[in-house]
SEFI-409907 format. One record per atom (N, C-alpha, C): residue number from 1; residue in one letter; atom name; chain; x, z, y. Coordinates in steps of 0.2 Angstrom, whole numbers, m for minus. Layout:
     n   res   atom   chain       X       Z       Y
   NUM     A     CA       A       X       Z       Y
...
% end
This chain:
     n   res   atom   chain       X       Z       Y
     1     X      N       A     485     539     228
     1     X     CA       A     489     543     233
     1     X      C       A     486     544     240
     2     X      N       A     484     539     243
     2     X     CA       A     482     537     248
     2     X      C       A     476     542     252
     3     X      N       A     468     544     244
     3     X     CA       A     464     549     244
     3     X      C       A     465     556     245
     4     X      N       A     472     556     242
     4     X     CA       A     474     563     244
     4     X      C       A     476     565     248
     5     X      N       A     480     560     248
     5     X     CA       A     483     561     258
     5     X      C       A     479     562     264
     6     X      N       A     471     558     263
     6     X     CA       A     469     558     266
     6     X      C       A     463     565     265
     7     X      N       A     464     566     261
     7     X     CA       A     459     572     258
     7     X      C       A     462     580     261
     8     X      N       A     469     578     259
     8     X     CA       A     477     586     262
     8     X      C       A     474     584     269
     9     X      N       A     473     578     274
     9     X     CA       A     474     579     280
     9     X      C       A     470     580     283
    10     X      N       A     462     581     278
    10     X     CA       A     457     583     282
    10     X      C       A     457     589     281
    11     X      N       A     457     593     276
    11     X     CA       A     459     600     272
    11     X      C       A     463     603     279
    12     X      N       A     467     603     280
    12     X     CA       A     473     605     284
    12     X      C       A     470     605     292
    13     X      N       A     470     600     295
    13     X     CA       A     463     597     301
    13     X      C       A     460     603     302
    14     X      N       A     454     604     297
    14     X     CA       A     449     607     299
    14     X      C       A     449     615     298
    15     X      N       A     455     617     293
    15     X     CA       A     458     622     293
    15     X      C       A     458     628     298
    16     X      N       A     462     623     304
    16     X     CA       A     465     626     309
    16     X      C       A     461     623     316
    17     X      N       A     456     619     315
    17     X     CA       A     451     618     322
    17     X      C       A     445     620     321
    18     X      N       A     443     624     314
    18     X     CA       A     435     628     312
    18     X      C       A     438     637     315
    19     X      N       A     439     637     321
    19     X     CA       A     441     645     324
    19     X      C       A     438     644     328
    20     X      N       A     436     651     333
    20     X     CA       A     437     653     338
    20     X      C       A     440     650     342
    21     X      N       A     440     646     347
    21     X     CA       A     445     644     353
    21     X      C       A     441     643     358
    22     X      N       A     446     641     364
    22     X     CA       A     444     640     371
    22     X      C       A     439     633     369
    23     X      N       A     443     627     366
    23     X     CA       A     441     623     366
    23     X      C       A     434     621     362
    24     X      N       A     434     626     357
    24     X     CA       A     427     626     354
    24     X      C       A     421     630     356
    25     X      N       A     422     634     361
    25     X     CA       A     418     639     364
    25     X      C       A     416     634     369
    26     X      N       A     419     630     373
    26     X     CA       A     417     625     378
    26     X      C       A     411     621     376
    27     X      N       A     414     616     368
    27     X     CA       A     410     613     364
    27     X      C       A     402     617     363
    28     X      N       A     402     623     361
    28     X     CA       A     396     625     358
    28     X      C       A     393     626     365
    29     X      N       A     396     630     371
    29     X     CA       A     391     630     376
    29     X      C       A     390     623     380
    30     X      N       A     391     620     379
    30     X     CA       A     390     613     380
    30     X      C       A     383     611     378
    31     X      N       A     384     612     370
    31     X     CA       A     380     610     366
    31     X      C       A     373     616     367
    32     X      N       A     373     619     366
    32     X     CA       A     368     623     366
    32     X      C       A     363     623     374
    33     X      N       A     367     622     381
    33     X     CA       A     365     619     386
    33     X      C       A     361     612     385
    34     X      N       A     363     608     381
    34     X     CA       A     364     604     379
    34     X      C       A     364     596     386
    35     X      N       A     371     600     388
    35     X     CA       A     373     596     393
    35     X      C       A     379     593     392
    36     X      N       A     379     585     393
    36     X     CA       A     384     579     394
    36     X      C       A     390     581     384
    37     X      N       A     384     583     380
    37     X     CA       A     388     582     372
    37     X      C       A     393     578     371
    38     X      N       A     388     571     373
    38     X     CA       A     393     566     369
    38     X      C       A     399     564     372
    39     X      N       A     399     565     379
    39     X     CA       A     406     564     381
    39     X      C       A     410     569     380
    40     X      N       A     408     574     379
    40     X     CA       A     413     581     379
    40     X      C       A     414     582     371
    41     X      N       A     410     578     366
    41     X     CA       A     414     578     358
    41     X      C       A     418     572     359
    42     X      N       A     416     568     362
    42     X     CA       A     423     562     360
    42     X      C       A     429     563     362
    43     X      N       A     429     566     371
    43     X     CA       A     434     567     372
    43     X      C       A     438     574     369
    44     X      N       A     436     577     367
    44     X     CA       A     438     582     361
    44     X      C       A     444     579     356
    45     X      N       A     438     575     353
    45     X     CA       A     441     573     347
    45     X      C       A     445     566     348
    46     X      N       A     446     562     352
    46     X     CA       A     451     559     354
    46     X      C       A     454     563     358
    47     X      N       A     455     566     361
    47     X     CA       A     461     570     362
    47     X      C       A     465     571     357
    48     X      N       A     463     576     352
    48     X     CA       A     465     578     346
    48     X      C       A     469     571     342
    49     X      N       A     463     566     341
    49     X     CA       A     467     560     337
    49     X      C       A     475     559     342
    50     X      N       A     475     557     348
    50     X     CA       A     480     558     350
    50     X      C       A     486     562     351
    51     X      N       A     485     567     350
    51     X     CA       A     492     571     348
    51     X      C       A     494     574     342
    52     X      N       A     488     570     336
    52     X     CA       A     491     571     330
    52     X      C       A     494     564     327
    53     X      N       A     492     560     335
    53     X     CA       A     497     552     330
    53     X      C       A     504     555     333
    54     X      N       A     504     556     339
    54     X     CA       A     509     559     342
    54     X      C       A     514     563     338
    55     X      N       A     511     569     336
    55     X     CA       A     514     574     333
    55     X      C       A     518     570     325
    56     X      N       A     513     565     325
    56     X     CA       A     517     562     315
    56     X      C       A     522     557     316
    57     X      N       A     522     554     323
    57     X     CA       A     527     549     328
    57     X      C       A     532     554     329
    58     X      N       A     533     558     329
    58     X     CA       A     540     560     330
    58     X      C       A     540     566     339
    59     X      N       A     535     568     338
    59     X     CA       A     533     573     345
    59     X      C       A     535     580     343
    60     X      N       A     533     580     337
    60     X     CA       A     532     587     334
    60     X      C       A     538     589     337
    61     X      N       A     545     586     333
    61     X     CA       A     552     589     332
    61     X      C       A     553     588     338
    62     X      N       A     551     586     343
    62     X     CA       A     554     586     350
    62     X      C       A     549     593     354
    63     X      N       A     543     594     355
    63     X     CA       A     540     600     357
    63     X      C       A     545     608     354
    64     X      N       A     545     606     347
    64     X     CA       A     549     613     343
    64     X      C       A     556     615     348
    65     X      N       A     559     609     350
    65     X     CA       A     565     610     353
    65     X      C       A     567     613     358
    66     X      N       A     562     611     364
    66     X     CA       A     560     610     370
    66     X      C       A     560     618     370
    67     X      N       A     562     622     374
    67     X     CA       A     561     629     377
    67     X      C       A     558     628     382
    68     X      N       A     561     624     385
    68     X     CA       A     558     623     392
    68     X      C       A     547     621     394
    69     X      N       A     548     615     388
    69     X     CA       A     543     612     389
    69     X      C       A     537     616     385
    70     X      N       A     540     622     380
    70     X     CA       A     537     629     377
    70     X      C       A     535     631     382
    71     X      N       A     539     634     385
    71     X     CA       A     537     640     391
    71     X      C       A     532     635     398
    72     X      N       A     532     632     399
    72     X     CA       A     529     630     403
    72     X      C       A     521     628     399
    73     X      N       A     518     625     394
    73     X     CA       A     514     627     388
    73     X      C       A     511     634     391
    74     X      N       A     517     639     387
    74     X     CA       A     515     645     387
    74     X      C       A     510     649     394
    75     X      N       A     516     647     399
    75     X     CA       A     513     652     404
    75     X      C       A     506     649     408
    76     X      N       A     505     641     408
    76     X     CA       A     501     637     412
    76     X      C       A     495     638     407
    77     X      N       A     495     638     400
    77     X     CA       A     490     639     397
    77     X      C       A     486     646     398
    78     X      N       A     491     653     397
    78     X     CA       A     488     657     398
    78     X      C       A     484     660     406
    79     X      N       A     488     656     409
    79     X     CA       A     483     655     417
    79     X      C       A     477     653     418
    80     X      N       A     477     646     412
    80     X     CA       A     471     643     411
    80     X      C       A     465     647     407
    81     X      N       A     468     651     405
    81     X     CA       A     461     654     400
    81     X      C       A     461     661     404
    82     X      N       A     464     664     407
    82     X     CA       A     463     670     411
    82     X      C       A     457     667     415
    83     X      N       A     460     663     418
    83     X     CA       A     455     659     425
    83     X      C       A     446     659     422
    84     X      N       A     447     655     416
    84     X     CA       A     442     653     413
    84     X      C       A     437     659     409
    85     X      N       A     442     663     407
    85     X     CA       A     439     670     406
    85     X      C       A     436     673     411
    86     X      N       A     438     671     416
    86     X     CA       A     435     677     424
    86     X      C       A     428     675     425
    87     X      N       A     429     669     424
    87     X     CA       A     422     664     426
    87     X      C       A     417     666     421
    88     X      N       A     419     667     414
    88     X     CA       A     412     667     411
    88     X      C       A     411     675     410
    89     X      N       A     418     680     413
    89     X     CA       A     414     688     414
    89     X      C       A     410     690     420
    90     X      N       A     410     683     424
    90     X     CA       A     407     684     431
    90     X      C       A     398     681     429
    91     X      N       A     399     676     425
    91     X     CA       A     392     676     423
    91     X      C       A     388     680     418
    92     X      N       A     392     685     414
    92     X     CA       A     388     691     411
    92     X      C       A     387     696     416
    93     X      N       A     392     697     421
    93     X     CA       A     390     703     428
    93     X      C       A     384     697     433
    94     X      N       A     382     693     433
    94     X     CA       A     377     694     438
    94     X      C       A     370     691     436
    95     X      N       A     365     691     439
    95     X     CA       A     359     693     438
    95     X      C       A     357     686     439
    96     X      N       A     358     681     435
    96     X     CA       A     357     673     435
    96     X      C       A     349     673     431
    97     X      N       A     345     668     431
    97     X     CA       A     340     665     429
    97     X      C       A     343     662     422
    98     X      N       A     342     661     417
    98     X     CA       A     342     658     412
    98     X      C       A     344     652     412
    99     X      N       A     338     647     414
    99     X     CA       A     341     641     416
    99     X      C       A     346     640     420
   100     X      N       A     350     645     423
   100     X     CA       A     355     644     425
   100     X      C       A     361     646     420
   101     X      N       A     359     653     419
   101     X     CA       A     364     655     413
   101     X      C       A     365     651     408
   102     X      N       A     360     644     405
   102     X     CA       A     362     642     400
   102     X      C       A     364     633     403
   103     X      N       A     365     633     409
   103     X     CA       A     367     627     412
   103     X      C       A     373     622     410
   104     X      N       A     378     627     409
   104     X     CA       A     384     625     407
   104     X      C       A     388     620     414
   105     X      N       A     390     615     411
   105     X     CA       A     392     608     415
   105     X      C       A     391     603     413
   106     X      N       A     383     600     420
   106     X     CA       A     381     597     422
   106     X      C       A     385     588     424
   107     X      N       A     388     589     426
   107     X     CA       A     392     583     430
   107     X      C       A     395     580     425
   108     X      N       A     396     574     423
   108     X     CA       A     400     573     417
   108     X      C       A     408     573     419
   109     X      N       A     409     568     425
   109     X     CA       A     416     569     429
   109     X      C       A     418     575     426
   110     X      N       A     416     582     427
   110     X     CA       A     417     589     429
   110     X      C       A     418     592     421
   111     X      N       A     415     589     417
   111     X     CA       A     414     589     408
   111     X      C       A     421     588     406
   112     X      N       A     420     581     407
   112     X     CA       A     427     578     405
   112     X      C       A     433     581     408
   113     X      N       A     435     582     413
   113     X     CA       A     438     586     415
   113     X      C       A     439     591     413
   114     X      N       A     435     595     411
   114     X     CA       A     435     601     407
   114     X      C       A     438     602     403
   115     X      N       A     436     596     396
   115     X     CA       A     439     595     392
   115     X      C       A     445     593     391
   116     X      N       A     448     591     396
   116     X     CA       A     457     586     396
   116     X      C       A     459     596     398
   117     X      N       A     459     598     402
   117     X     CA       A     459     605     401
   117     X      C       A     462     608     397
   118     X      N       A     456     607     392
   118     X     CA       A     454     613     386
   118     X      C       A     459     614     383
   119     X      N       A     461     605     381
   119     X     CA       A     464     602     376
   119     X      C       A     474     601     378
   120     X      N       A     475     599     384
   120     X     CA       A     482     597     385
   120     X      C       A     484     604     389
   121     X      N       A     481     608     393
   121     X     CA       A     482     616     395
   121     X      C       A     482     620     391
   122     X      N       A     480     619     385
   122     X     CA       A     482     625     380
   122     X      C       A     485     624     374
   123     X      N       A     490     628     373
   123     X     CA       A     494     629     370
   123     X      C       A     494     629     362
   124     X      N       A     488     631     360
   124     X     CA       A     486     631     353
   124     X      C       A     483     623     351
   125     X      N       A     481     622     354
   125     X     CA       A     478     614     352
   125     X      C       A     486     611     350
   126     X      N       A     489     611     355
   126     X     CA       A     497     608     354
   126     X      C       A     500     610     348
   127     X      N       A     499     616     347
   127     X     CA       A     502     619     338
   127     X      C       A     499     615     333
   128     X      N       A     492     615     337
   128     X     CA       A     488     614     330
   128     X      C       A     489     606     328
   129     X      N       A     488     603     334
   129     X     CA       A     489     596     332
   129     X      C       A     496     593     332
   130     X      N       A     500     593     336
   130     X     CA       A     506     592     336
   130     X      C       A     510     595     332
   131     X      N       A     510     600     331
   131     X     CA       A     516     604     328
   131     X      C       A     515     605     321
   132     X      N       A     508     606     319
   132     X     CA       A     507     609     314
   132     X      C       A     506     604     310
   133     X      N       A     499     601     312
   133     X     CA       A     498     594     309
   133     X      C       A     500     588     307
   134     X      N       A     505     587     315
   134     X     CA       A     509     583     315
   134     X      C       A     517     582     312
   135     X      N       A     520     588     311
   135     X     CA       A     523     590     308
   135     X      C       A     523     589     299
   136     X      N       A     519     591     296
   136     X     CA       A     516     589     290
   136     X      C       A     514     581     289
   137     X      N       A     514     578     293
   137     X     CA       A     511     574     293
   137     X      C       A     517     568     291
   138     X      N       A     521     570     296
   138     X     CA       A     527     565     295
   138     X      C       A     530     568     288
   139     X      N       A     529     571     287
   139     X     CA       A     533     574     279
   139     X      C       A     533     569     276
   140     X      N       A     526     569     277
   140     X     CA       A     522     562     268
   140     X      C       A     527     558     266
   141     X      N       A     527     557     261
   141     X     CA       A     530     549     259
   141     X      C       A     526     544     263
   142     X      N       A     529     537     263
   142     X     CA       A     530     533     270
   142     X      C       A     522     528     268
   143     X      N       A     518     528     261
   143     X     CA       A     514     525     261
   143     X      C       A     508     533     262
   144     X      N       A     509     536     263
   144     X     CA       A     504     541     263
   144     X      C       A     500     545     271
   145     X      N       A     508     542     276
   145     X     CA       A     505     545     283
   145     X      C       A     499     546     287
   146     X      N       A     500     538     285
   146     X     CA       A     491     535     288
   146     X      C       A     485     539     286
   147     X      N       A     486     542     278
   147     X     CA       A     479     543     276
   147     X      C       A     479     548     280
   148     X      N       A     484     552     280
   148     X     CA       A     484     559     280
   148     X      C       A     482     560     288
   149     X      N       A     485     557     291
   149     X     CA       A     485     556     299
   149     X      C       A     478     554     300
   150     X      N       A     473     549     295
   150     X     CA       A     470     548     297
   150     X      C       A     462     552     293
   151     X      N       A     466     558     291
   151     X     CA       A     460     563     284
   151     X      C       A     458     567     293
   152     X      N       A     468     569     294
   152     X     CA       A     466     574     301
   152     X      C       A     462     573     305
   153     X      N       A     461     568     310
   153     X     CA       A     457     565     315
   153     X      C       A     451     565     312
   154     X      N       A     448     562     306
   154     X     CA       A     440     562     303
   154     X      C       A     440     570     304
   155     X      N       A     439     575     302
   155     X     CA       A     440     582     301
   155     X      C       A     437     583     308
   156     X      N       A     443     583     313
   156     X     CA       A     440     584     321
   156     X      C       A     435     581     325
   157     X      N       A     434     573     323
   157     X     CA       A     428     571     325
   157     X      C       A     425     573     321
   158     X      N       A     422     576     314
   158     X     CA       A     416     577     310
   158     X      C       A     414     586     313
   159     X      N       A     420     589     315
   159     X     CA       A     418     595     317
   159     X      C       A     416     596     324
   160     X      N       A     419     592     328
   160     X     CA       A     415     592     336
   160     X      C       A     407     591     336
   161     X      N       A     409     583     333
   161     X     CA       A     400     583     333
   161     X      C       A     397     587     329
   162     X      N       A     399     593     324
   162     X     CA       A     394     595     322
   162     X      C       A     393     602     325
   163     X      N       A     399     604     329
   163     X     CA       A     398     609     333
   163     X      C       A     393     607     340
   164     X      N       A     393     602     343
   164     X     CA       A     392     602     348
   164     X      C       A     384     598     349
   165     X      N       A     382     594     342
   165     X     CA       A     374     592     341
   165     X      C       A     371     598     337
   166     X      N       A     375     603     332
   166     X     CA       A     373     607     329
   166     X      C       A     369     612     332
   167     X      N       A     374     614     337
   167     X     CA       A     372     618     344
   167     X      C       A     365     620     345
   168     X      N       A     359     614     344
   168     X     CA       A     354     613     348
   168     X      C       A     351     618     342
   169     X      N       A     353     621     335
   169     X     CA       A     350     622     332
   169     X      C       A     350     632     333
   170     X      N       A     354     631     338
   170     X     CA       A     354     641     337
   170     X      C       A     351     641     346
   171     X      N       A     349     637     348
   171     X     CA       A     345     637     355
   171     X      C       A     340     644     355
   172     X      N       A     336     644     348
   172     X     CA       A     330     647     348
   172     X      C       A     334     653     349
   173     X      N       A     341     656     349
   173     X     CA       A     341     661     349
   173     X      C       A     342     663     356
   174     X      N       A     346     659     359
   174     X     CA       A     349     660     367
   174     X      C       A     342     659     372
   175     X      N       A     334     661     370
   175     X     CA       A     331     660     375
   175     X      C       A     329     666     378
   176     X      N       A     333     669     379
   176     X     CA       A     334     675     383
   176     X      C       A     341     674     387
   177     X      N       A     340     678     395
   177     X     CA       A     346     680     396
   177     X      C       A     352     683     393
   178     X      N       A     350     688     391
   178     X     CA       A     353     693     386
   178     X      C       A     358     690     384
   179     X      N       A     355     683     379
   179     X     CA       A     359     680     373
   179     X      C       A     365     678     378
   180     X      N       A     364     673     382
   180     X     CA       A     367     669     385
   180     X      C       A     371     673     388
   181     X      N       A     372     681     391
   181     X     CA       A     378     685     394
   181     X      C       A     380     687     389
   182     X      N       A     378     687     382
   182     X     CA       A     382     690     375
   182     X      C       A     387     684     375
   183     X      N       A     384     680     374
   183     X     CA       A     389     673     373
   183     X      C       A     396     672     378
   184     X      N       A     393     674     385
   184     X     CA       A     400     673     388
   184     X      C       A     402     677     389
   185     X      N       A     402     685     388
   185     X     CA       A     407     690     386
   185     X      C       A     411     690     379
   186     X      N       A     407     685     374
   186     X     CA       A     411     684     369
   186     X      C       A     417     678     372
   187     X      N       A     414     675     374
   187     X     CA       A     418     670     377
   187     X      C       A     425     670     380
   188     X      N       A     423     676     386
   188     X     CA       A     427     678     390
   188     X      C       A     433     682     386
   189     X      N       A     431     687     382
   189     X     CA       A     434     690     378
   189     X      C       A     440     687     374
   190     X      N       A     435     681     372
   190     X     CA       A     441     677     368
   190     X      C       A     445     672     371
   191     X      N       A     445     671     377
   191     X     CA       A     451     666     381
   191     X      C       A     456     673     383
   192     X      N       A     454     678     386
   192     X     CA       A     460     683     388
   192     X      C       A     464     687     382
   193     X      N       A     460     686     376
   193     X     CA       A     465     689     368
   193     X      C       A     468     683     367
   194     X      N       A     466     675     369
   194     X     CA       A     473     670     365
   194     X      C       A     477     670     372
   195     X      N       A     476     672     379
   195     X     CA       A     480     673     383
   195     X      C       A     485     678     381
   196     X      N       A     482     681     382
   196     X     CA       A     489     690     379
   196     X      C       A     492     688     373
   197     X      N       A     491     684     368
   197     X     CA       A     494     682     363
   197     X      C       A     498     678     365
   198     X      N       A     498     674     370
   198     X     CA       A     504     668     371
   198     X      C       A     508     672     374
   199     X      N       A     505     677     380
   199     X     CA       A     512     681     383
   199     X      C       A     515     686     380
   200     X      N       A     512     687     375
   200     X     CA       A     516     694     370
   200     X      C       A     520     690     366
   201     X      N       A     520     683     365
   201     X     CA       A     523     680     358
   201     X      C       A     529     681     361
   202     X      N       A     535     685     356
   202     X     CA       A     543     683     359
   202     X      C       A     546     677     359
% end
């Protein structure tokens, strides 16, 4: 039982954090700059491990509840990705060098930070790991939690590093400016669509 628990909880994990997000967009340009990786995949994926022990400890049922603590989620997140979206359509509009376009976040202080951002300011990360996750998680039967808990967390760390070392392998394609304004309009694009999602949601 223990294999499948652990097997459902990497299944489910990797389900819902192989998308499109703030949080992975960050990771790949990271990676593809290939600046401060490693601190910006562990704090990822310890984050993560942390609000999916949280979420199967008993977090979940109290976030679900909370209106308050919803809406404050809600609104603060999609502030954050507004802001974050501005930034990377301001770097498709202007006429940067390369090596700057492809710079990213140098500073690790400023990485990491980025990261605790990415992850406790947005709103989805919360569903995913605490709600969703976490949620399911506590379901299990009582010899089963841990695998499951711990299938999830393996899932998140397997997919950061592999987002974020894998990165270096589509470099060949970002060595133009071009690539590099494609990439932050896509980017841009998709922090203002899961904004307008959180404010549209009733």
């Amino acid at each position: 039982m223990g294999l499948a628990a652990f097997t459902q909880g990497f299944a489910t994990s990797a389900a819902l954090i192989i998308a499109i997000g703030a949080q992975n967009a960050f990771v790949l340009r990271q990676g593809l700059a290939r600046q401060q990786v490693l601190p910006v995949v562990l704090v990822c994926a310890l984050s993560d491990a942390l609000l999916i022990g949280l979420g199967i400890a008993g977090l979940s049922a109290l976030v679900e509840q909370s209106p308050r603590l919803l809406a404050l989620a809600r609104w603060g997140g999609a502030a954050f990705l507004v802001a974050y979206g501005a930034l990377a359509a301001r770097r498709v509009m202007s006429r940067q060098s390369l090596a700057t376009a492809g710079a990213a976040i140098t500073d690790r202080t400023a990485a990491v930070a980025a990261c605790l951002a990415f992850t406790f300011l947005n709103p989805h990360t919360w569903l995913d790991t605490v709600v969703l996750v976490g949620s399911l998680g506590a379901q299990q039967p009582d010899g089963d939690v841990v695998p499951f808990g711990g299938g999830a967390v393996a899932a998140s760390m397997v997919w950061f590093l592999a987002l974020g070392y894998g990165a270096r392998l589509l470099v060949p394609m970002f060595a133009t400016p071009r690539a590099w304004r494609l990439l932050d309009a896509v980017i841009a694009l998709v922090m203002w669509t899961l904004a307008g999602l959180l404010l549209w949601r009733p």
